[in-house]
Each structure stands twice: as C-alpha cells, then as structure tokens.
PQR file of N, CA, C, O and H, with PARSE charges and radii, in Angstrom:
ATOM      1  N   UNK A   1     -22.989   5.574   9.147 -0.4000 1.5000
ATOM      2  CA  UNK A   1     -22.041   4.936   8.262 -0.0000 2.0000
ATOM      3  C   UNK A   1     -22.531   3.510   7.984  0.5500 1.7000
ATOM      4  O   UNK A   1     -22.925   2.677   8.800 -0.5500 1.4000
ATOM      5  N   UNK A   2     -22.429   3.421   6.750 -0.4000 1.5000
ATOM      6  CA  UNK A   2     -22.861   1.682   5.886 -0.0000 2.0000
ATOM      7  C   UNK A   2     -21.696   0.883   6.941  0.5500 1.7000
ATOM      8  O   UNK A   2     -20.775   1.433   7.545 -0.5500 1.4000
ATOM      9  H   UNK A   2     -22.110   4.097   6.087  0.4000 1.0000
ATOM     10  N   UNK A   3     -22.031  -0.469   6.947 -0.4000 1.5000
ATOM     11  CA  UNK A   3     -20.990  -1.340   6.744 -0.0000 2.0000
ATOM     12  C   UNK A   3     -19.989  -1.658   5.460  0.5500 1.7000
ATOM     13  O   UNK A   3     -18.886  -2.198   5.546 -0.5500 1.4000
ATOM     14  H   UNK A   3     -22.780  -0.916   6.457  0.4000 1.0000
ATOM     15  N   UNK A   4     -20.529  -1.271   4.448 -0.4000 1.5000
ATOM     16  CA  UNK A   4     -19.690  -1.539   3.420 -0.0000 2.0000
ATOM     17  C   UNK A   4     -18.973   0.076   3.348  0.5500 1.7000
ATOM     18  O   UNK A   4     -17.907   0.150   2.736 -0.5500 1.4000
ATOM     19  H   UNK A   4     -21.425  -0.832   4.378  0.4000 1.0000
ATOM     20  N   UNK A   5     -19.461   1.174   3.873 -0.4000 1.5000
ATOM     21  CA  UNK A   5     -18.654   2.273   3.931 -0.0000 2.0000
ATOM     22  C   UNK A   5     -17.131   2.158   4.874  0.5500 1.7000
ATOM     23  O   UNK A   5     -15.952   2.513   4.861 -0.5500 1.4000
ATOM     24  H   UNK A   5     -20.327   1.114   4.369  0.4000 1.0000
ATOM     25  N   UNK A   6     -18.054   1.454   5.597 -0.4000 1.5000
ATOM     26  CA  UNK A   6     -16.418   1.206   7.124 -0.0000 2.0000
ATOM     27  C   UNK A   6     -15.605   0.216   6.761  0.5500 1.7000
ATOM     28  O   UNK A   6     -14.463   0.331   7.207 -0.5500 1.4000
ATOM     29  H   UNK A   6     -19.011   1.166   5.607  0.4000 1.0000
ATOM     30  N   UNK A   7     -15.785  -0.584   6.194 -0.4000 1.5000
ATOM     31  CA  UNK A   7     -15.062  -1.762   5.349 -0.0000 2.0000
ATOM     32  C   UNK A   7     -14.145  -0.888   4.131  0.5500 1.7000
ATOM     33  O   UNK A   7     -13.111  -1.406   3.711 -0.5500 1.4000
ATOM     34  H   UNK A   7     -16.712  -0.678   5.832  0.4000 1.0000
ATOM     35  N   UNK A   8     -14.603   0.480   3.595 -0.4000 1.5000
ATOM     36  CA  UNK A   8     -13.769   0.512   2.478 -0.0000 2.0000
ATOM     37  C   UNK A   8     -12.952   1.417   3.249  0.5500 1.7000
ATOM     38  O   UNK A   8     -11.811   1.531   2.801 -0.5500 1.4000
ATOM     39  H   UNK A   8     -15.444   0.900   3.936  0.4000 1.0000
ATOM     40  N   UNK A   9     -13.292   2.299   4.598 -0.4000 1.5000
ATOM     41  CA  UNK A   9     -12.394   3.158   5.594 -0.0000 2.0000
ATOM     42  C   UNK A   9     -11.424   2.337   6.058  0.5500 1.7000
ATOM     43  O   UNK A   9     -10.227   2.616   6.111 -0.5500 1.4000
ATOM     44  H   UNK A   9     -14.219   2.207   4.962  0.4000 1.0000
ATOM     45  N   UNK A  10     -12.078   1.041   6.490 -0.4000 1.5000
ATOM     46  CA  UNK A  10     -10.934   0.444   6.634 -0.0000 2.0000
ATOM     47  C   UNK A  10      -9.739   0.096   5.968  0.5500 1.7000
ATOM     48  O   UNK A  10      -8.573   0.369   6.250 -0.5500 1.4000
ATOM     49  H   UNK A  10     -13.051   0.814   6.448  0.4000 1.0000
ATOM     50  N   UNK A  11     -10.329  -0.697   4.830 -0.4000 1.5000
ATOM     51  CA  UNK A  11      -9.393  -1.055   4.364 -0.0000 2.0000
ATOM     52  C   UNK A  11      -8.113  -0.449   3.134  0.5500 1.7000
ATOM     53  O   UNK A  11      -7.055  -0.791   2.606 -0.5500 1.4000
ATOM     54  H   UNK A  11     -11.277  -0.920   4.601  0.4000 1.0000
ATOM     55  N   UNK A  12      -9.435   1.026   3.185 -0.4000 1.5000
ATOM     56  CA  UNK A  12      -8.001   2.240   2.553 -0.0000 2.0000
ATOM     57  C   UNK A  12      -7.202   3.255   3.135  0.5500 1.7000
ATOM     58  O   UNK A  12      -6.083   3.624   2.779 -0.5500 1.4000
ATOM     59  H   UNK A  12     -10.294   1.304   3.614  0.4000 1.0000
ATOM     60  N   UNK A  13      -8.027   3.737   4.234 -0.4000 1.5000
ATOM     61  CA  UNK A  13      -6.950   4.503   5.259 -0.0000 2.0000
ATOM     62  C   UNK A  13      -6.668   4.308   6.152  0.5500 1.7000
ATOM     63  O   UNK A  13      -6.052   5.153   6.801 -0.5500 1.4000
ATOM     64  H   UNK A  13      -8.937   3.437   4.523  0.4000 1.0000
ATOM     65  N   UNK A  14      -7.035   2.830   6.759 -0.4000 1.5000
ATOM     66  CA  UNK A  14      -6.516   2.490   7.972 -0.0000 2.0000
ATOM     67  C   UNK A  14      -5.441   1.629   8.140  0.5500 1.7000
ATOM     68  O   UNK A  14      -4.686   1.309   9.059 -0.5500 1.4000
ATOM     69  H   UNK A  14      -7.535   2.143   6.232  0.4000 1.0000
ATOM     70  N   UNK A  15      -5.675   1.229   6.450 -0.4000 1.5000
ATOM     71  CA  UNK A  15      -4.538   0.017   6.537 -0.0000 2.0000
ATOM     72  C   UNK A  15      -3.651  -0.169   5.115  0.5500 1.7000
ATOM     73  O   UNK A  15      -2.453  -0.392   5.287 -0.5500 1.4000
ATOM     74  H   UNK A  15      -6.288   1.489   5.704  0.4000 1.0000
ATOM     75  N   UNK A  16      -3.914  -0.130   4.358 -0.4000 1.5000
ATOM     76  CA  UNK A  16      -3.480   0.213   3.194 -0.0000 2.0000
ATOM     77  C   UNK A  16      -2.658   1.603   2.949  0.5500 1.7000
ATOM     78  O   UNK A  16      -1.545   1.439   2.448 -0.5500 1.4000
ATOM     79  H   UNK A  16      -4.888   0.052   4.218  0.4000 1.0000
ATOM     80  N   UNK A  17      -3.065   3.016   3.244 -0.4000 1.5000
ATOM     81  CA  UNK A  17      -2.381   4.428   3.216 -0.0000 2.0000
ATOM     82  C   UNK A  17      -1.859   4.186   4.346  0.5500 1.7000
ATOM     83  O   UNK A  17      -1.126   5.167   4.475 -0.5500 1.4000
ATOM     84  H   UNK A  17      -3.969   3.149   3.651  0.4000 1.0000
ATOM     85  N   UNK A  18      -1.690   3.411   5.481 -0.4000 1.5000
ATOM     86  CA  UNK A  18      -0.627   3.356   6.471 -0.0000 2.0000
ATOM     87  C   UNK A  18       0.582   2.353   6.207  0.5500 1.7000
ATOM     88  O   UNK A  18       1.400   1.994   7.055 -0.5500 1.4000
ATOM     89  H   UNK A  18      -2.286   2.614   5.376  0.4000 1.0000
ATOM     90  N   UNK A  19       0.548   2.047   5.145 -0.4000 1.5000
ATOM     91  CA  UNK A  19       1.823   0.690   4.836 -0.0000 2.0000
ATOM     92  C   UNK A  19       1.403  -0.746   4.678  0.5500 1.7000
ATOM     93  O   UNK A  19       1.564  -1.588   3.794 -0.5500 1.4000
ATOM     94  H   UNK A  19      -0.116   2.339   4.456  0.4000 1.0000
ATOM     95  N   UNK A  20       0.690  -0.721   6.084 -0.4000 1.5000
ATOM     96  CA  UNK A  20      -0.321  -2.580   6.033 -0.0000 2.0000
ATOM     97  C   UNK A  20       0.159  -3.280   4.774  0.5500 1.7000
ATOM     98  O   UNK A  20       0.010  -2.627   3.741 -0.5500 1.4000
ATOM     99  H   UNK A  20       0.559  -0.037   6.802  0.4000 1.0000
ATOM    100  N   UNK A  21       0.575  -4.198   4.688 -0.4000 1.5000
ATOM    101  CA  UNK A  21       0.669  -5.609   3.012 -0.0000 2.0000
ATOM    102  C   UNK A  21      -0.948  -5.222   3.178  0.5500 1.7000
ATOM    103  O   UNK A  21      -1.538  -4.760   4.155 -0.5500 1.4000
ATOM    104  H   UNK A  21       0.696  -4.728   5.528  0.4000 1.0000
ATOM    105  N   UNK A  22      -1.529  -5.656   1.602 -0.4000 1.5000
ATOM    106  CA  UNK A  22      -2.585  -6.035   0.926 -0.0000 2.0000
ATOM    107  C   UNK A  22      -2.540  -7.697   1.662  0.5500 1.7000
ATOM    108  O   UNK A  22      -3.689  -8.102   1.834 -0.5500 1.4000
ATOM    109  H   UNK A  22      -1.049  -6.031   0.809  0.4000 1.0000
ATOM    110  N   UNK A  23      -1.999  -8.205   1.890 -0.4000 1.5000
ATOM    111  CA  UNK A  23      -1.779  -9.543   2.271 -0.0000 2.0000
ATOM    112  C   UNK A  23      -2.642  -9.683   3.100  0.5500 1.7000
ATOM    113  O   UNK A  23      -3.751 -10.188   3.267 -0.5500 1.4000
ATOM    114  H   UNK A  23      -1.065  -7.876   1.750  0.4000 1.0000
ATOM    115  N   UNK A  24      -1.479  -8.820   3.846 -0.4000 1.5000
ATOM    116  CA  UNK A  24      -2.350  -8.587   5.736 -0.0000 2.0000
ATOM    117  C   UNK A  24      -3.665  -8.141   5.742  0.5500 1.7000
ATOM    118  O   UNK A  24      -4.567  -8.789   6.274 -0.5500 1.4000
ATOM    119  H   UNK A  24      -0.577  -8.409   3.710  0.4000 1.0000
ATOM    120  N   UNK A  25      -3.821  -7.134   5.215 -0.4000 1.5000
ATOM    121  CA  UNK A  25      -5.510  -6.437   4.718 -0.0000 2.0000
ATOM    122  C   UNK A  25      -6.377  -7.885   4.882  0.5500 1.7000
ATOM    123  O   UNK A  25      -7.073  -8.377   5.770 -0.5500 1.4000
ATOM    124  H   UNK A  25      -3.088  -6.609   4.783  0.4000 1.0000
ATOM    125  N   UNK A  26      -5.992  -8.243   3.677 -0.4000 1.5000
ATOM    126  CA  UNK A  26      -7.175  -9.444   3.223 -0.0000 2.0000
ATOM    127  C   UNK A  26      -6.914 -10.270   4.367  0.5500 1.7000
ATOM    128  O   UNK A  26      -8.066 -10.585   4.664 -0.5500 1.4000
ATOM    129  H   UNK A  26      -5.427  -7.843   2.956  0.4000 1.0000
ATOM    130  N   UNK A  27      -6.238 -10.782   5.134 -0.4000 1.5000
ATOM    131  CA  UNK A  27      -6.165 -11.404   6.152 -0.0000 2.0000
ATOM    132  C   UNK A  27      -7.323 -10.802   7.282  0.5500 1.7000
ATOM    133  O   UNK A  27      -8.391 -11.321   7.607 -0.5500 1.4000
ATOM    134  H   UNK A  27      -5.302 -10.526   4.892  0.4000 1.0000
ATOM    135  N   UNK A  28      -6.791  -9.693   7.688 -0.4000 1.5000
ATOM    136  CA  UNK A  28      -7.227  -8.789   8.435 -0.0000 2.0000
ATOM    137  C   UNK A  28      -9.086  -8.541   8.636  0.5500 1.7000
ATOM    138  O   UNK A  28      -9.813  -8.235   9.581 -0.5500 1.4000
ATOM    139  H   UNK A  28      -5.924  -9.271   7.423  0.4000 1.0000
ATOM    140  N   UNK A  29      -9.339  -8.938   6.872 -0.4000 1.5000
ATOM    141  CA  UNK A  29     -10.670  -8.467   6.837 -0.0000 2.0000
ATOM    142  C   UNK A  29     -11.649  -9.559   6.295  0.5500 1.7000
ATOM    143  O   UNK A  29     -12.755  -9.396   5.779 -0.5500 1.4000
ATOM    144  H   UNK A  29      -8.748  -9.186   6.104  0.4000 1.0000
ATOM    145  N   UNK A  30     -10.765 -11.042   6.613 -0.4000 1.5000
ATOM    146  CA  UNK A  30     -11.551 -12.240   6.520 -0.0000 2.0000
ATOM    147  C   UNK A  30     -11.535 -12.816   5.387  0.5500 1.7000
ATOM    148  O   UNK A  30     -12.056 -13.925   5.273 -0.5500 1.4000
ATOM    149  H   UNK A  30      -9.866 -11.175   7.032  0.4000 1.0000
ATOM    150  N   UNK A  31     -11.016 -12.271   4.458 -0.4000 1.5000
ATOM    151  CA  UNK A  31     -11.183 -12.595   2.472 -0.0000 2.0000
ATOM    152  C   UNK A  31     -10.455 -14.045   2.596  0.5500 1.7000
ATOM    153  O   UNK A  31      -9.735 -14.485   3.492 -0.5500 1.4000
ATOM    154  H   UNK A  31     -10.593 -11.370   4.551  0.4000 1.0000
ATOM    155  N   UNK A  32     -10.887 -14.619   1.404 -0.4000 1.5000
ATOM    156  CA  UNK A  32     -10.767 -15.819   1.043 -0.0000 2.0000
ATOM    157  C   UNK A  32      -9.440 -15.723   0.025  0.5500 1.7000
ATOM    158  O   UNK A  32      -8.343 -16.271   0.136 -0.5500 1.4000
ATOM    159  H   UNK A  32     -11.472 -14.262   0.676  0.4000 1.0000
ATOM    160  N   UNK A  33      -9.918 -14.879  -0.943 -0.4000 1.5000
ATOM    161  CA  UNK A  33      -9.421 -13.931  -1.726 -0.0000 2.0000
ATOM    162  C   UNK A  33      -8.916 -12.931  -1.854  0.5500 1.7000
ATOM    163  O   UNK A  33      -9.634 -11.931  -1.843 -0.5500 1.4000
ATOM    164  H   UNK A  33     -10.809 -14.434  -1.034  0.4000 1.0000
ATOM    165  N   UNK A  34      -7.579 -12.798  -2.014 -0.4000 1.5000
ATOM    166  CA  UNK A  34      -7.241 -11.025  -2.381 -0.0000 2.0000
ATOM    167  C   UNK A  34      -8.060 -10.370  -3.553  0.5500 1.7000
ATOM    168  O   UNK A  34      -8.409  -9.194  -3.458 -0.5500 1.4000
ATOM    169  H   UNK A  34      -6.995 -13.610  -2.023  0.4000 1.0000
ATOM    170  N   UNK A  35      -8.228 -10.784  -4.155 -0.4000 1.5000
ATOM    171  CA  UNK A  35      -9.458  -9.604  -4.963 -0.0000 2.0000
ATOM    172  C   UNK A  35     -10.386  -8.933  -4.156  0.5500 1.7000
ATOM    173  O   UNK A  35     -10.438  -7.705  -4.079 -0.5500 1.4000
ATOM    174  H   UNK A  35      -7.945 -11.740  -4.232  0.4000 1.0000
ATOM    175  N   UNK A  36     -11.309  -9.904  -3.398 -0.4000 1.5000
ATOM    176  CA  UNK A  36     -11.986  -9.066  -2.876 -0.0000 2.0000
ATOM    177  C   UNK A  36     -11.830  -7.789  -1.656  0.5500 1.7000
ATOM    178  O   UNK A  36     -12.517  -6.816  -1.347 -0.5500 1.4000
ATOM    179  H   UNK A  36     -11.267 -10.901  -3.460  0.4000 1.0000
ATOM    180  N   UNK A  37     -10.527  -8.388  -1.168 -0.4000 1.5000
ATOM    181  CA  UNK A  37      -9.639  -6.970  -0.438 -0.0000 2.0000
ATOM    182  C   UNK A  37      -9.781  -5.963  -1.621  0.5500 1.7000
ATOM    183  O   UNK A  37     -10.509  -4.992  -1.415 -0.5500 1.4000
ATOM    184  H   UNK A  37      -9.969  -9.179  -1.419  0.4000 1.0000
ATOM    185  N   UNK A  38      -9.247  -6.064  -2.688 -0.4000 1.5000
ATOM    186  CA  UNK A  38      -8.921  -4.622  -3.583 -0.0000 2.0000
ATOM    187  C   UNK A  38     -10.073  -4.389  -3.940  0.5500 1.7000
ATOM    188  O   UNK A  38      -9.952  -3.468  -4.748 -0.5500 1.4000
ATOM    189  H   UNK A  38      -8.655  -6.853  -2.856  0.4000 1.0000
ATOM    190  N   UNK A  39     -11.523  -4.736  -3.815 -0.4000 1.5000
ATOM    191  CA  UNK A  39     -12.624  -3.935  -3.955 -0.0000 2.0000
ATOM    192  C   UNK A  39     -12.460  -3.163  -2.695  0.5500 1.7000
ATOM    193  O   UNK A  39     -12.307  -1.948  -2.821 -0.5500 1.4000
ATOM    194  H   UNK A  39     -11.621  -5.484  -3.159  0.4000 1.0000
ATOM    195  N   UNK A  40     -12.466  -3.548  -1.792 -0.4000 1.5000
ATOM    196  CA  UNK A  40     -12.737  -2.309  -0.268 -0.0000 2.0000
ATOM    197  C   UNK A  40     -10.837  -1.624  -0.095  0.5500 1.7000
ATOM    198  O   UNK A  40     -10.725  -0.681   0.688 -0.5500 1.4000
ATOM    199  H   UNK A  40     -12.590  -4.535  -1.690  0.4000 1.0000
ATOM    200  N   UNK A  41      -9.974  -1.943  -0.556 -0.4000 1.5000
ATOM    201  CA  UNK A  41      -8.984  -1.051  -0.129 -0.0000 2.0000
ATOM    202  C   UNK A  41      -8.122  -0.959  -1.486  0.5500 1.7000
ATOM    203  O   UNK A  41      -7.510  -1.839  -2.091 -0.5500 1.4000
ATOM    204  H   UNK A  41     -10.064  -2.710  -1.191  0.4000 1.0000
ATOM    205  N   UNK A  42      -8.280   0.346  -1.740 -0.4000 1.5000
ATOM    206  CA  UNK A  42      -8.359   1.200  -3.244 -0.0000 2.0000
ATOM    207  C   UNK A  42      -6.975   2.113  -2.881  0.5500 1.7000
ATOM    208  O   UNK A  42      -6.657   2.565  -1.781 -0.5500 1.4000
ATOM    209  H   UNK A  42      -8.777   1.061  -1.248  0.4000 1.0000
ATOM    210  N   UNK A  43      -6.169   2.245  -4.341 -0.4000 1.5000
ATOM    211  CA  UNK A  43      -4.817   2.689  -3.642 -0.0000 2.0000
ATOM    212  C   UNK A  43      -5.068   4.364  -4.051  0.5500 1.7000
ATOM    213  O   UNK A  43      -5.352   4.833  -5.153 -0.5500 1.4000
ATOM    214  H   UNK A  43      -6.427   1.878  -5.235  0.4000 1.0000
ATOM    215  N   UNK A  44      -4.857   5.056  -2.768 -0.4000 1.5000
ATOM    216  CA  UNK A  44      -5.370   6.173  -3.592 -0.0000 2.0000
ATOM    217  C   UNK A  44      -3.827   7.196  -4.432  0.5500 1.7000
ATOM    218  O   UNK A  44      -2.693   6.728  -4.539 -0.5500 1.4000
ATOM    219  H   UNK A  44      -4.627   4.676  -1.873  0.4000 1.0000
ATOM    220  N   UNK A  45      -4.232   8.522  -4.878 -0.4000 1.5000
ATOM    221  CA  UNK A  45      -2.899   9.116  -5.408 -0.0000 2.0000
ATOM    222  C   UNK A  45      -2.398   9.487  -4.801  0.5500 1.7000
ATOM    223  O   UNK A  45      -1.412   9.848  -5.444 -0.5500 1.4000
ATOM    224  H   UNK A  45      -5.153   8.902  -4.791  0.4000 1.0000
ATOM    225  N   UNK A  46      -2.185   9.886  -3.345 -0.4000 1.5000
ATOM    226  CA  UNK A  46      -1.400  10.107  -2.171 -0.0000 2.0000
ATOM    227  C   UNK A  46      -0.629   9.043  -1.898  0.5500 1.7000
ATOM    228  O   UNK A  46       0.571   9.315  -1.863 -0.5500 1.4000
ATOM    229  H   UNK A  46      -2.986   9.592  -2.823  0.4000 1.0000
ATOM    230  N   UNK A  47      -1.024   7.480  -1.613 -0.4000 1.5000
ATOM    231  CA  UNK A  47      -0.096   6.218  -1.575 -0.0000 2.0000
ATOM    232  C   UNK A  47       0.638   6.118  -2.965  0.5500 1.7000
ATOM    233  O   UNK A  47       1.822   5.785  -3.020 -0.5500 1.4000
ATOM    234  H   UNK A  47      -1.999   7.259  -1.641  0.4000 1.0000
ATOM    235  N   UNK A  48      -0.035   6.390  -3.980 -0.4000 1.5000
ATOM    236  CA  UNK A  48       0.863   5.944  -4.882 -0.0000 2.0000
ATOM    237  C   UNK A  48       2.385   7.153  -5.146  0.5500 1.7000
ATOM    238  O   UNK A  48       3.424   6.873  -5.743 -0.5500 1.4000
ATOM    239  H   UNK A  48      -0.997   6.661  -3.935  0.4000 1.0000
ATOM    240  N   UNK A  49       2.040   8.438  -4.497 -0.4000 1.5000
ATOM    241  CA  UNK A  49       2.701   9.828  -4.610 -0.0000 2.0000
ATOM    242  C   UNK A  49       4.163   9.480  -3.398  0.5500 1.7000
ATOM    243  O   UNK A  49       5.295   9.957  -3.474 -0.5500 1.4000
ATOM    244  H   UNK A  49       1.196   8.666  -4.012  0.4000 1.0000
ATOM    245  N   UNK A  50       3.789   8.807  -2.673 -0.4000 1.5000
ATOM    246  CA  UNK A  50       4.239   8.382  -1.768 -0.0000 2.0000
ATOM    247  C   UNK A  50       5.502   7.508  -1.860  0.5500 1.7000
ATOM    248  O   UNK A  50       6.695   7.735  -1.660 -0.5500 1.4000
ATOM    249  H   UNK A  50       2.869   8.420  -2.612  0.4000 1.0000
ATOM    250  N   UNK A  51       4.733   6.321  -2.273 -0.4000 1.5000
ATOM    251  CA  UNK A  51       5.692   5.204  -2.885 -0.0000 2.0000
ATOM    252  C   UNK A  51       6.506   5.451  -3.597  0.5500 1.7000
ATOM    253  O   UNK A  51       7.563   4.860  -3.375 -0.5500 1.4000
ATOM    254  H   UNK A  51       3.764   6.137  -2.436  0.4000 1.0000
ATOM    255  N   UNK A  52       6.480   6.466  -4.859 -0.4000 1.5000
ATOM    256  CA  UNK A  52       6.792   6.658  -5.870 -0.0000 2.0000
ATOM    257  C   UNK A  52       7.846   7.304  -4.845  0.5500 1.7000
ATOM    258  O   UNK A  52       8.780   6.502  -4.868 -0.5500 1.4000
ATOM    259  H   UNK A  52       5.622   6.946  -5.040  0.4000 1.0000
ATOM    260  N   UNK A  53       8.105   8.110  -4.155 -0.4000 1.5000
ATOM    261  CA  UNK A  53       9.238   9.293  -3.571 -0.0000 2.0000
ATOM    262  C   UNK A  53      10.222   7.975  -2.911  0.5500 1.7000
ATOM    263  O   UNK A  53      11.381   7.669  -3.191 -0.5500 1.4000
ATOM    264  H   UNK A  53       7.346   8.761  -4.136  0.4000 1.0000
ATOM    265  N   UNK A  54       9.394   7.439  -2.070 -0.4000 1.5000
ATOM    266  CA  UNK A  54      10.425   5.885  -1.194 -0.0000 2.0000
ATOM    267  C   UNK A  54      11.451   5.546  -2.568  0.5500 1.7000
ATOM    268  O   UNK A  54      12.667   5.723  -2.647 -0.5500 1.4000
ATOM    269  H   UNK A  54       8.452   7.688  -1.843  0.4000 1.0000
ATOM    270  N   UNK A  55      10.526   5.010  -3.582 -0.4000 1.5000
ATOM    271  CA  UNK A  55      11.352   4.604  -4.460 -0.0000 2.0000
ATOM    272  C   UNK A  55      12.290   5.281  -5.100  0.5500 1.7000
ATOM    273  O   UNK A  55      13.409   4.771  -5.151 -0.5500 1.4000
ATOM    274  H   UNK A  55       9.538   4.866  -3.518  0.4000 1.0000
ATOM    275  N   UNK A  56      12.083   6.435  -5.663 -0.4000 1.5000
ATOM    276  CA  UNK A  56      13.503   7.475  -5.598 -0.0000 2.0000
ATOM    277  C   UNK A  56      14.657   7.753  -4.907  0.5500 1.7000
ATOM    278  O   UNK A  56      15.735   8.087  -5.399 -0.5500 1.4000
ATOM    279  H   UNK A  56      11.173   6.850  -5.622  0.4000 1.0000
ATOM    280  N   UNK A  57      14.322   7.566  -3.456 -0.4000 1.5000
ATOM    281  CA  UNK A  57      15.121   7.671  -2.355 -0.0000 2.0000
ATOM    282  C   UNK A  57      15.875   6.348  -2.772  0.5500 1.7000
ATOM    283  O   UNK A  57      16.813   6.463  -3.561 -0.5500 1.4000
ATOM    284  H   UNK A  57      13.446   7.295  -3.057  0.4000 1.0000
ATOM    285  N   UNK A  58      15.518   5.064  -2.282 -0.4000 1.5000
ATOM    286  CA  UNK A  58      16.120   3.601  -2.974 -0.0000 2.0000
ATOM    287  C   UNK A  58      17.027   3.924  -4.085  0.5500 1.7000
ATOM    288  O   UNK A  58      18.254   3.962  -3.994 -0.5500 1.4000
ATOM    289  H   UNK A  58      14.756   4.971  -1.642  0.4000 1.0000
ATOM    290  N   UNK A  59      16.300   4.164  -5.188 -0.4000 1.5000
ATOM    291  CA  UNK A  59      17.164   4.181  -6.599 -0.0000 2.0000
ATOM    292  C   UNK A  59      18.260   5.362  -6.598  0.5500 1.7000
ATOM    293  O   UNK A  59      18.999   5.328  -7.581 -0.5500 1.4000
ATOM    294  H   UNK A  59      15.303   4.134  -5.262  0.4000 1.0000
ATOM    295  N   UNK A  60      18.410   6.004  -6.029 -0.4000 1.5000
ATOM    296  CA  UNK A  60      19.074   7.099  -5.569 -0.0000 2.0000
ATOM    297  C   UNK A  60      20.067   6.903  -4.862  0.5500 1.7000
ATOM    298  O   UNK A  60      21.155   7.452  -5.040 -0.5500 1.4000
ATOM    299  H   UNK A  60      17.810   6.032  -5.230  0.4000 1.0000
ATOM    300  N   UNK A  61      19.690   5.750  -3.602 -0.4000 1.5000
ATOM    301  CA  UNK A  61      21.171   5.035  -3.009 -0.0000 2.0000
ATOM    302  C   UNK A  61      21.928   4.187  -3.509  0.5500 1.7000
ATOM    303  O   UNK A  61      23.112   3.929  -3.296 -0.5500 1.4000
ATOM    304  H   UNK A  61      18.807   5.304  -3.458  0.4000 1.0000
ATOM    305  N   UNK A  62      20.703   3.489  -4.627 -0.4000 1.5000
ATOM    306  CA  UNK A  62      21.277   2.290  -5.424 -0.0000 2.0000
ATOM    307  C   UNK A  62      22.732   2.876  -6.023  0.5500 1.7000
ATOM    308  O   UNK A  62      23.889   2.616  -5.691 -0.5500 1.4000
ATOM    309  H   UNK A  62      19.741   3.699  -4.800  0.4000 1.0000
ATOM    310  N   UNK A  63      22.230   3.706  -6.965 -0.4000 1.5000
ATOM    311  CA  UNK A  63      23.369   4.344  -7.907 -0.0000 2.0000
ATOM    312  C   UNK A  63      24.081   5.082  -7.106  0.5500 1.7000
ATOM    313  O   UNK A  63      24.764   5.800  -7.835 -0.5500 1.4000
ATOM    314  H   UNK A  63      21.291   3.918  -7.235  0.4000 1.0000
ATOM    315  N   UNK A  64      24.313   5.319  -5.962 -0.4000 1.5000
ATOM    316  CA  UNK A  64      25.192   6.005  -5.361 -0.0000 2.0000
ATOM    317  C   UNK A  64      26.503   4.931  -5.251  0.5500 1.7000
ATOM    318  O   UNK A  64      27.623   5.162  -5.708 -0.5500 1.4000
ATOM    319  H   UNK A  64      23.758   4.735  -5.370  0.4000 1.0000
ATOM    320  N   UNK A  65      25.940   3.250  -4.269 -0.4000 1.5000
ATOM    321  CA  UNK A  65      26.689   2.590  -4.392 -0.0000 2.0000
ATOM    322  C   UNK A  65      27.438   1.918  -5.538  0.5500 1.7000
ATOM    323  O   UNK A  65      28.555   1.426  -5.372 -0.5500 1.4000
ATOM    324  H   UNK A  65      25.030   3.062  -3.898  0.4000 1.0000
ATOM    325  N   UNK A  66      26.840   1.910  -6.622 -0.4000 1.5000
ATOM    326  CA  UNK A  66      27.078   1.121  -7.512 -0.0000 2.0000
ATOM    327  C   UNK A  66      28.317   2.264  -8.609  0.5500 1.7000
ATOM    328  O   UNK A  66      28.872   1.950  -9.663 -0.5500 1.4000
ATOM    329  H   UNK A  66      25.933   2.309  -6.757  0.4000 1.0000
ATOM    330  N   UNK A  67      28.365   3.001  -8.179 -0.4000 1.5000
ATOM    331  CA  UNK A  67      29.459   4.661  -8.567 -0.0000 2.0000
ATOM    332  C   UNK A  67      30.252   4.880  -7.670  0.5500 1.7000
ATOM    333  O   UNK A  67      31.123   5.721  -7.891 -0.5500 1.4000
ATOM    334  H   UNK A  67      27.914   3.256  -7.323  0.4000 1.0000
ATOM    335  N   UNK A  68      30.204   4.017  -6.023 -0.4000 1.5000
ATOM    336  CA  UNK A  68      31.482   4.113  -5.296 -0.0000 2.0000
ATOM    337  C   UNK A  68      32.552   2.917  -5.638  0.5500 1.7000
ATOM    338  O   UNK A  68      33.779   2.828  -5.624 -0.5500 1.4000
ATOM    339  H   UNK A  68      29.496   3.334  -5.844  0.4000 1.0000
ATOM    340  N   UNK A  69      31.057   1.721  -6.067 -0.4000 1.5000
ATOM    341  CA  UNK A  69      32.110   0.548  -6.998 -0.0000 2.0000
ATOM    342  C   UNK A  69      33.059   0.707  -7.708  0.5500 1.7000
ATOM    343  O   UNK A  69      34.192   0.310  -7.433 -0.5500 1.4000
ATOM    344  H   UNK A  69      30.060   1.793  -6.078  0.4000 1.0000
ATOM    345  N   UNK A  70      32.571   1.623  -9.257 -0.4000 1.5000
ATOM    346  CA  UNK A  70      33.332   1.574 -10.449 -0.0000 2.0000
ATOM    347  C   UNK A  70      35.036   2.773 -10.341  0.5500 1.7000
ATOM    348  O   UNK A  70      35.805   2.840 -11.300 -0.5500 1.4000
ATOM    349  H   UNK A  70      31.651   1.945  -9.480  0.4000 1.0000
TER
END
C-alpha cells in the first residue's frame, strides 16, 4: 500500500464513512487546509445514501411536531 493510498483509506473509511467532522479529518491528518482533506477523504454514495435517510428521519419528526402544534 502507497502512502497516499492509506491517507485516502484513511481519510474515507476510517473517518469520514464513520461520521468523523471533515473538521476533525483535516485536523486529524495535519492539513493546513480543509481542501486538502477533501482530496484524500471523498464522500462516497453510501455516506451520502446514508445521510440522506438521517435526514428524513429529522424532517419526519420535524413535521410531526409542528402538526401536534396546529
């Protein structure tokens, strides 16, 4: 394995597809810069498949409360 291979393992399924902030990432992996975090930790369509369901769940309670209001 490259170093720049384990750098992008890292920083997409070890820490990024587990929740990790991008924050923390770039913290995590020395950056100066958050850009250069989002070259090595890439969001893949499983995180984004993911998120997308959390957020349904959310918007889903939202309007639940906001219909026990009215």
């Amino acid at each position: 394995m490259t170093y720049h291979t384990a750098r992008h393992t890292f920083g997409t399924l070890l820490t990024v597809s587990q929740e990790i902030p991008i924050e923390t990432v770039s913290r995590m992996m020395g950056h100066a810069n958050i850009k250069t975090t989002q070259i090595y930790a890439k969001i893949t369509k499983e995180k984004i498949s993911q998120d997308m369901e959390i957020l349904s769940h959310k918007l889903e309670a939202f309007e639940k409360q906001i219909a026990e209001r009215i």
